[in-house]
Each structure stands twice: as C-alpha cells, then as structure tokens.
NUTITI-563260 format. One record per residue (C-alpha): residue number from 1; residue in three letters; z negated, x, y. Coordinates in nm, 3 decimals, decimal comma. Each point is the difference from the previous one (the first is absolute). Layout:
N
seq / type / c3 / c1 / c2
NUM / ala / Z / X / Y
...
This chain:
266
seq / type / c3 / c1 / c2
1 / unk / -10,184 / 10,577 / 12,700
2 / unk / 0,332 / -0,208 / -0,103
3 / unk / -0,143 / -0,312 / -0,135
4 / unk / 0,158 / -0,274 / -0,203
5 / unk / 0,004 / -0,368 / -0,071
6 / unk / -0,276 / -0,120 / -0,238
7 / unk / 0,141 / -0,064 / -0,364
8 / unk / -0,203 / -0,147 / -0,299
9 / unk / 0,098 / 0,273 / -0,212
10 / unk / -0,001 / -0,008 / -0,385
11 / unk / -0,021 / 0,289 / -0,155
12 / unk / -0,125 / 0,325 / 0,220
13 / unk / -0,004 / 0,352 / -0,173
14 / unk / -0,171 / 0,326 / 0,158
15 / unk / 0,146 / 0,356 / -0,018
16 / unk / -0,113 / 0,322 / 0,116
17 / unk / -0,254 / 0,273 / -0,027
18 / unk / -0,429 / -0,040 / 0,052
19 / unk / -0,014 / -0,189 / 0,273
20 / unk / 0,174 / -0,261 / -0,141
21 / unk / -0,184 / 0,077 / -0,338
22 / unk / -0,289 / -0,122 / 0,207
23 / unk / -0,177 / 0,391 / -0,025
24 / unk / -0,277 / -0,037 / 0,309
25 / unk / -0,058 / -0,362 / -0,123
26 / unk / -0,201 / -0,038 / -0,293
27 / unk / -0,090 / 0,313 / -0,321
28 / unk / 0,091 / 0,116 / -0,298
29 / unk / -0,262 / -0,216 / -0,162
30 / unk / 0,079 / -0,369 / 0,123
31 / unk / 0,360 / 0,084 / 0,106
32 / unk / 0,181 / 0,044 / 0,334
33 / unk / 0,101 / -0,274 / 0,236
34 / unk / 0,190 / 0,105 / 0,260
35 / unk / 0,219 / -0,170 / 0,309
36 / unk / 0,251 / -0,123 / -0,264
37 / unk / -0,251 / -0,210 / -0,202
38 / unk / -0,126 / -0,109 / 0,307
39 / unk / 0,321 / -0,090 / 0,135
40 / unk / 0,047 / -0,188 / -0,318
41 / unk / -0,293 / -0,223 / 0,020
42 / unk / 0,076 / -0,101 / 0,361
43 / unk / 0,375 / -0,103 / -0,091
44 / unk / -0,116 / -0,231 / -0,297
45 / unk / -0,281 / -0,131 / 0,216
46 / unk / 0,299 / -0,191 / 0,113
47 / unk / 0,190 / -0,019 / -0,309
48 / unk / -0,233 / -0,007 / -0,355
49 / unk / 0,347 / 0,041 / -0,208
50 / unk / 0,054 / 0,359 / 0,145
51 / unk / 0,017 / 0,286 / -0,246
52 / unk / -0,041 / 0,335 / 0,082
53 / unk / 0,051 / 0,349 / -0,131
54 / unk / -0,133 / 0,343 / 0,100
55 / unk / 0,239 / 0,327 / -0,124
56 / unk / -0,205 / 0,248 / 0,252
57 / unk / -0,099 / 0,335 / -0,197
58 / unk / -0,228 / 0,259 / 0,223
59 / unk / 0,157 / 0,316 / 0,086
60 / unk / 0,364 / -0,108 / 0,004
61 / unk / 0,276 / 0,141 / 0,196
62 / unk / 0,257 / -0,233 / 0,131
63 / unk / 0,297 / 0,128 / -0,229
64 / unk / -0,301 / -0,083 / -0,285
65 / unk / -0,022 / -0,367 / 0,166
66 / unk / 0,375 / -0,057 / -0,051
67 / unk / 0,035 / 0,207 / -0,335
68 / unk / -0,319 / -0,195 / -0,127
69 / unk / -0,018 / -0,344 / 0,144
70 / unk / 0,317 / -0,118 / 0,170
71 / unk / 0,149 / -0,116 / -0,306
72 / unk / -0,322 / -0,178 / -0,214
73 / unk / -0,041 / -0,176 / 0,412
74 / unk / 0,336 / -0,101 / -0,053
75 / unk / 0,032 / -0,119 / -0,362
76 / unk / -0,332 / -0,275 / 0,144
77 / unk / 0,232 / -0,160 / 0,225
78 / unk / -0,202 / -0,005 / 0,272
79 / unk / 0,044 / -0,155 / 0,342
80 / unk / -0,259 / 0,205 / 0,179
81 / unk / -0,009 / 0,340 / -0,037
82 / unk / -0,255 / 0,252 / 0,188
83 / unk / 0,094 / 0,370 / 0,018
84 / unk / -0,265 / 0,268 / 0,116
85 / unk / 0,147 / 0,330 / -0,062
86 / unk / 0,024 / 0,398 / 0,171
87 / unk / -0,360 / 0,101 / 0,083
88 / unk / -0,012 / 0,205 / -0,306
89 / unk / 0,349 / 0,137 / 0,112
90 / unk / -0,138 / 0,048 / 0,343
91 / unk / -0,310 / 0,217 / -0,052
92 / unk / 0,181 / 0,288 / -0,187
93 / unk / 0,192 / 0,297 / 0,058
94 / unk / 0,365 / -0,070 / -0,012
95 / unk / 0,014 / -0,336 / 0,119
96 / unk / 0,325 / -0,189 / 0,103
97 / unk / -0,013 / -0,252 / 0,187
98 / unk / 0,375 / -0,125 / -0,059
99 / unk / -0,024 / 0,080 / -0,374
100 / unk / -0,319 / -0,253 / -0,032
101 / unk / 0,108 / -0,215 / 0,207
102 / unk / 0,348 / -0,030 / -0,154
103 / unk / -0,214 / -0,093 / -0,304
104 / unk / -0,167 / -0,290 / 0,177
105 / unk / 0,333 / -0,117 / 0,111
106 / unk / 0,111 / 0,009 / -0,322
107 / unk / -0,316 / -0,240 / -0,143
108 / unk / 0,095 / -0,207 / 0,346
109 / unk / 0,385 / -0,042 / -0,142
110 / unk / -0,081 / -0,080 / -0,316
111 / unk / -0,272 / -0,256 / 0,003
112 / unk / 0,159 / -0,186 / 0,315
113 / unk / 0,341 / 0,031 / -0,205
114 / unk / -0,196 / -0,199 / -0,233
115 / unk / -0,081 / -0,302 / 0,197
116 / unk / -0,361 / 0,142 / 0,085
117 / unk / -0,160 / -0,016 / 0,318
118 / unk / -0,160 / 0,359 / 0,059
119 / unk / -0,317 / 0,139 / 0,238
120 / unk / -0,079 / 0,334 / 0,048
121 / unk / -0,231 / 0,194 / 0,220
122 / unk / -0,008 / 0,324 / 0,285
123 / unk / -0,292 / 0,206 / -0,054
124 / unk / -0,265 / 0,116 / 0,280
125 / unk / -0,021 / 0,302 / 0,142
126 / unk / -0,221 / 0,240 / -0,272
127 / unk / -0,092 / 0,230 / 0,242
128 / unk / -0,272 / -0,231 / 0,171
129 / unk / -0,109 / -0,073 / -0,373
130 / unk / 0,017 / 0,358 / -0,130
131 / unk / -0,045 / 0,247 / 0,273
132 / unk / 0,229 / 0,258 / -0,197
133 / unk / 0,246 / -0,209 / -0,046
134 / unk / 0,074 / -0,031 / 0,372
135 / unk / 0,288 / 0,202 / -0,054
136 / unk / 0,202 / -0,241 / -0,182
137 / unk / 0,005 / -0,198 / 0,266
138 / unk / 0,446 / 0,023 / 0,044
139 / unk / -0,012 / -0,055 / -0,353
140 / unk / -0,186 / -0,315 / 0,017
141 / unk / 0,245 / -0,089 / 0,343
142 / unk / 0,321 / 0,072 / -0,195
143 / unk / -0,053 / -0,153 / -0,370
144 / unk / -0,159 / -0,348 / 0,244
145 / unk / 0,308 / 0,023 / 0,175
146 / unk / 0,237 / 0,036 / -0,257
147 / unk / -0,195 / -0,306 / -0,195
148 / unk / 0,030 / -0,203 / 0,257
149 / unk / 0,348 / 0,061 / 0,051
150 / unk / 0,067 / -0,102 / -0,388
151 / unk / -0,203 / -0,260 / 0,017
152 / unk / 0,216 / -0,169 / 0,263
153 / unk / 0,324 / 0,053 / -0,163
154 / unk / -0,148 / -0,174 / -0,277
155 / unk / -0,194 / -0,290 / 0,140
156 / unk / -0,331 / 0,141 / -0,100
157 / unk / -0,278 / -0,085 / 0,113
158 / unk / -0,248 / 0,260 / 0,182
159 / unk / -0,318 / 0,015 / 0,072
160 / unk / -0,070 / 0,294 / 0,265
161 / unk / -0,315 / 0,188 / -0,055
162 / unk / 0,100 / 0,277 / 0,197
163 / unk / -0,034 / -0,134 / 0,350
164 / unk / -0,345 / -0,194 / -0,008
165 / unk / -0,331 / 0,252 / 0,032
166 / unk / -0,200 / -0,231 / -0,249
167 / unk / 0,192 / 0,158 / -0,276
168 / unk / -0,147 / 0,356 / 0,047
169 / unk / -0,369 / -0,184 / 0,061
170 / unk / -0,201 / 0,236 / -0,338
171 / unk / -0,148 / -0,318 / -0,067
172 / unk / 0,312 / -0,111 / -0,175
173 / unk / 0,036 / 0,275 / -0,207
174 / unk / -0,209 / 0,159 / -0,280
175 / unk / -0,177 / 0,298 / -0,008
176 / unk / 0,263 / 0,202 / -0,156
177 / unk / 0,213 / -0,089 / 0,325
178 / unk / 0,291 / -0,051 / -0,208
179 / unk / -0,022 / -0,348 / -0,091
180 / unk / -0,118 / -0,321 / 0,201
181 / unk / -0,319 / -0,137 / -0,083
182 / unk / -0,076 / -0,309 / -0,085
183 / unk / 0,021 / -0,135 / 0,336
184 / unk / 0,346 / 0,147 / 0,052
185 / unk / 0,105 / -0,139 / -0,311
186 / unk / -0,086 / -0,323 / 0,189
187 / unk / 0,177 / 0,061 / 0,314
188 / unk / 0,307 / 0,140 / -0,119
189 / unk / 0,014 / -0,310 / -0,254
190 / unk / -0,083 / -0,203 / 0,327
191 / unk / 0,264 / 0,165 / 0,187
192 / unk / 0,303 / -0,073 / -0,260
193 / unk / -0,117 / -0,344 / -0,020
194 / unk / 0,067 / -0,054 / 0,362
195 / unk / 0,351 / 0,211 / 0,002
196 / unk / 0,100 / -0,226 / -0,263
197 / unk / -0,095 / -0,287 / 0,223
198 / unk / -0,331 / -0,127 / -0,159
199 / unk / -0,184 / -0,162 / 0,292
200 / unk / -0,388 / 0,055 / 0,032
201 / unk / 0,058 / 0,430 / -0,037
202 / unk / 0,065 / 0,066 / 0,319
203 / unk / -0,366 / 0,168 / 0,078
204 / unk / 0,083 / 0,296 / -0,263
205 / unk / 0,024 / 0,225 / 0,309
206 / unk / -0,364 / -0,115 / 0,103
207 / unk / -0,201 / 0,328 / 0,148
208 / unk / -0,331 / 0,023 / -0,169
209 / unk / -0,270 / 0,113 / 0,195
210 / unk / -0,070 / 0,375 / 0,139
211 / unk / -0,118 / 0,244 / -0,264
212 / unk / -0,333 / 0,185 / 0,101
213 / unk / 0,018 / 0,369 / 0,131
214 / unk / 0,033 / 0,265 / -0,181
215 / unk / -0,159 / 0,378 / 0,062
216 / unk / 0,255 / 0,254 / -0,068
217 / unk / -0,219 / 0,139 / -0,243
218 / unk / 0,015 / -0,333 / -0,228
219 / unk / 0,367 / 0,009 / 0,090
220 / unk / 0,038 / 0,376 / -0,184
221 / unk / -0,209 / -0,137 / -0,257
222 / unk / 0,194 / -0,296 / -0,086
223 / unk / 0,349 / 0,217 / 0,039
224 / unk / -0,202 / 0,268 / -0,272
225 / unk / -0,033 / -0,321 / -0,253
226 / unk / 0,303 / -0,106 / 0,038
227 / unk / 0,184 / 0,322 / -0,039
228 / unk / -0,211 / 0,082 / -0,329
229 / unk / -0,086 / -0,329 / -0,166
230 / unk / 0,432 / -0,144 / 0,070
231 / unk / 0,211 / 0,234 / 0,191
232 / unk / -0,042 / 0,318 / -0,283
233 / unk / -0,016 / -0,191 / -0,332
234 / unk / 0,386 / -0,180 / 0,142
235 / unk / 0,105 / 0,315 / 0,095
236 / unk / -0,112 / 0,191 / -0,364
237 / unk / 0,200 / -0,299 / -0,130
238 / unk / 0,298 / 0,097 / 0,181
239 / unk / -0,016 / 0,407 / -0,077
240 / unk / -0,054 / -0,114 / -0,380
241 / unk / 0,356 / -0,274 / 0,049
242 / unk / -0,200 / -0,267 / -0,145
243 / unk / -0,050 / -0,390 / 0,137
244 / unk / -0,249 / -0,205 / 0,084
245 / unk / 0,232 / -0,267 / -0,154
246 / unk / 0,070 / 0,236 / -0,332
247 / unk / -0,011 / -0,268 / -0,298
248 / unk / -0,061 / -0,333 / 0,144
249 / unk / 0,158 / -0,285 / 0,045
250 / unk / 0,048 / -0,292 / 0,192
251 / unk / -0,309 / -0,230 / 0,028
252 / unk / 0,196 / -0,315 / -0,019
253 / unk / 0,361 / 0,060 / -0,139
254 / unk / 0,124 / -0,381 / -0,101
255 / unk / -0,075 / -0,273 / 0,255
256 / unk / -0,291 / -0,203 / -0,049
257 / unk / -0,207 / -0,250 / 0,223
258 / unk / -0,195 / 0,089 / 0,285
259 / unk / -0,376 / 0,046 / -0,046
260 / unk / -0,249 / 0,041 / 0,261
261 / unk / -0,311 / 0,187 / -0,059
262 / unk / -0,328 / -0,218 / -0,061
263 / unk / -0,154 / 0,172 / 0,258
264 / unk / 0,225 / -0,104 / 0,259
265 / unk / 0,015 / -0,349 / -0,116
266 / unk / -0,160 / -0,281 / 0,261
C-alpha cells in the first residue's frame, strides 16, 4: 500500500463503475452507499467544508470511465480524485491488460496534470471469491501490476487489496459475489482513508472471526443459487450486449456537502 501525507482536502470527486456507485451497499429503493460515500463522510469528519461528488455509473468499462467522466471530474476542479476502474474490463473475453490500463494512466495524467492528488486501488484475487473465476488469476496479477506501476509514475496513491486475505473474506461481499457488501464498502473506505494518511484506519485489515463449517452438500447448494439467481441473468445480459449501467446516471454529478446517514449518526 503506498500511503500519503494527510491533507484537508476540499473538494473530492468519485469515478468509476458499481463499486464505487456503492452497488452491494444499500437498494434501489433508499439508494446505494458505497466505499466512496463512506470515504466522504470520514474526510469531512475532519473538515465540515468538504464537498464531494460521485460520477460512478454500474457496468462501465474503463475506456467508458475516461470517455464519460474524466472531463465533468475535471471541469469540478477537484483536489482529490478517486479512480476505481477495469473489473468490468477484466471479467470478459478479450481483455487487455495494457489497453485498460493505458486508460487508467491516462485518467492518472490528466487529473494529477491538474493539480489533483489521485488514489486508486489493486483488486483481490476473484478466484477465492468466485470459484470460476480462478482462472483470471494472471489477469488480475498483470492489470495490479501495471496499476501500480502508473500509479508510481504519477504520485498516486494505492491502496493494495491484492495482497491481504481479508479482502477475499465472503463476508465482505454480497451475495451476487460481484460487489462488496456493506461491510466491504466499509473496509475498503477504511483502507483509503489510511493510504491517504488518515490516522485511526489502520484496523481495516482486522480478521473477523472463523465462519462455521460447511457440508459439501450446502456448499453445491449455495454454488446452484448463485449460478442461477446472479451468475446466468449477468451472463444473458452479456449474450443480449446490454448493461447493467444502460440509462443511468451518476448519483451525485455536481459537488455538494457531505451527509451522513441518520442511522449512523451518534
């Protein structure tokens, strides 16, 4: 994890795909979350003048990202920037890892050309989160490899998922496996606080106690629910070329203050 010197920061804008959406971390209903809003609401803990805006949009590749967001990010002047992007890229056929991440290093460029300071994040490895993806496992390798290596040309800041076994733990992600629940949400917000130097979030690598045993029969079972009620509707998405993402937009698209929920209020 390359971690920087706390900064009160002003004005702090999101960009990416779900997980940054907050998808995992709230509902359709009441609204999503997500590590970003979190993130948010532990910076102007510190700092009540922040404002903060969220560009994410589920389903978005990383040339989307750049096509999409890059420039309304840039046109808020921000001087923190967050940039989650190439798990979409990384779970389908065809995927390049110097393509997407040329992409990232082209958001990295841009926004630190502009006088932002920018964090970004490795992902896990999928496989111990979705058994069938244990295959992409040198995809995961090279595109974390190839972020990091951006990121340090550019002065970004990383937090590094990839190396800690927490990360994988199912209890921080949702049932559809594909995005973190919203005790992931939590961590991962936890985690960029403390690579941007916040003290009191170093414990976001905590273990949480053991998970009970479970028969190879529930195991099956629980593979069989997840394959039906997650894994086959994303895939008939994919045969069909349609988006989970397909007309919406960004939850919070002009900065705004910081808000924290009334249930997480003291």
């Amino acid at each position: 994890m390359t971690t920087t010197r706390h900064h009160s920061y002003a004005r702090y804008v999101a960009i990416g795909d779900s997980q940054t959406e907050g998808v995992g971390d709230g509902d359709e209903t009441h609204g999503y979350r997500g590590w970003a809003d979190r993130l948010a609401e532990i910076l102007a803990a510190d700092n009540p003048g922040l404002t903060y805006a969220n560009l994410a949009v589920r389903g978005r590749l990383t040339a989307g990202i750049k096509a999409e967001q890059l420039g309304p990010a840039l046109a808020l002047k921000p001087d923190l920037v967050t940039v989650m992007a190439g798990m979409n890229d990384l779970v389908r056929p065809g995927f390049d890892a110097a393509r997407v991440a040329a992409d990232i290093e082209e958001m990295f460029t841009a926004l630190t050309g502009a006088g932002a300071h920018v964090a970004t994040v490795t992902f896990p490895d999928i496989g111990r989160i979705v058994p069938l993806a244990r295959r992409a496992l040198p995809r995961v390798l090279d595109l974390n490899a190839r972020i990091r290596a951006a990121a340090d040309r550019h002065g970004v800041t990383v937090l590094d998922t990839f190396p800690h076994r927490i990360t994988t733990d199912p209890r921080l992600w949702s049932g559809d496996r594909l995005h973190a629940s919203p005790l992931g949400h939590a961590r991962i917000a936890d985690g960029m606080a403390d690579a941007l130097g916040l003290p009191g979030h170093e414990d976001w690598l905590t273990t949480l106690p053991p998970l009970p045993p479970v028969s190879v029969l529930g195991e099956v079972a629980a593979e069989a629910r997840w394959l039906a009620g997650f894994m086959g509707p994303w895939l008939w998405r994919r045969m069909r070329g349609r988006s989970s993402g397909d007309g919406r937009e960004a939850k919070r698209p002009v900065l705004g203050a910081v808000t924290t929920p009334d249930h997480e209020r003291a």
